[in-house]
Steps between C-alpha positions, in 0.01 A plus 500: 500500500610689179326416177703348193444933371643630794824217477575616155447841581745466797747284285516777162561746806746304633697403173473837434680666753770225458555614163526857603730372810695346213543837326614649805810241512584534149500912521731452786728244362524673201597839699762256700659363166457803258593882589727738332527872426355614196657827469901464667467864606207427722579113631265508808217476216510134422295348292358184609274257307176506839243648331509215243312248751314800621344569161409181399319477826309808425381384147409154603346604857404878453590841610444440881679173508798691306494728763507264781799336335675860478434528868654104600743507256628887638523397888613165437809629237515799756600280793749270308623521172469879521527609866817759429203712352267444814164674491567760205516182300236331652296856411674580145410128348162493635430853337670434127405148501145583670419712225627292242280214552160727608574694151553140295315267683196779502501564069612087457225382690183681313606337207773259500678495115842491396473824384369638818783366703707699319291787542471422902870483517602794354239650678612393825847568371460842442288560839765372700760694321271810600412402867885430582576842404295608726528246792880556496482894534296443809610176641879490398629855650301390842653141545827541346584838601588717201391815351197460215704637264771246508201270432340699263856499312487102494145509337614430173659173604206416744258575209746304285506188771178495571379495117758249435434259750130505482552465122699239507258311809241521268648388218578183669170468639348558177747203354420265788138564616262321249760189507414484886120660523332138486686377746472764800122551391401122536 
């Protein structure tokens, strides 16, 4: 027989992985309702509103939860609203988004302030801009078949994309978070 402790224990778990499942079905409806090219000379990188849900997870939940999100949220997207992009999606949104939320969620959560949001997110931001350079020298020539340097001639609108859709994620969550923080912490 549990103790009344170990109920209310079970139940915050509980409610709380509702709440993230909840974030999980927003990202993905979001992605499903709201994707277009940033930059018309590069359409096949769309921005898409997922990280939004993703983020607010990771500041309400932490770092690790954020990541667990990136991880759902990627497959599930991945196998439905996104399955023309198949497993180089799956792996490209778990890496950018991935280090998004362990850059932000890490510097929000030792001290959680509105101005250290903003420092988080442009943190995270900028890391992801960085990382995605990187991740689609290596991973983009191998899945998609071209030569690095037709990728390395696209950086400036991958750089451009990724800063851009990151900035404007966090923006967002920036606007939105502290109006919902109550609710997914209770």
């Amino acid at each position: 027989m549990m103790t009344e402790g170990q109920m209310a224990v079970n139940s915050g778990r509980t409610m709380k992985m509702v709440k993230m499942a909840a974030m999980v079905a927003i990202s993905v409806v979001l992605v499903y309702l709201i994707h277009f090219p940033i930059f018309p000379a590069v359409a096949f990188l769309e921005y898409d509103p997922a990280d939004i849900p993703i983020l607010i997870g990771t500041f309400a939940f932490g770092p690790l939860a954020g990541l667990v999100l990136t991880v759902v949220t990627s497959v599930v997207q991945g196998l439905t609203v996104s399955a023309s992009s198949g497993l180089y999606g799956i792996l490209m949104h778990v890496i950018a988004t991935g280090v998004l939320v362990t850059v932000s969620g890490t510097i929000y959560s030792r001290k959680k302030t509105r101005v250290r949001a903003v420092i988080a997110l442009v943190c995270g931001m900028a890391a992801m801009a960085v990382v995605m350079m990187g991740a689609n020298m290596v991973i983009t020539p191998l899945f998609m078949g071209v030569p690095a340097i037709t990728v390395w001639q696209l950086m400036p609108f991958i750089v451009g994309f990724n800063v851009i859709k990151a900035g404007i994620n966090g923006a967002v969550t920036f606007i939105v978070y502290k109006r919902i923080a109550n609710f997914l912490r209770k």
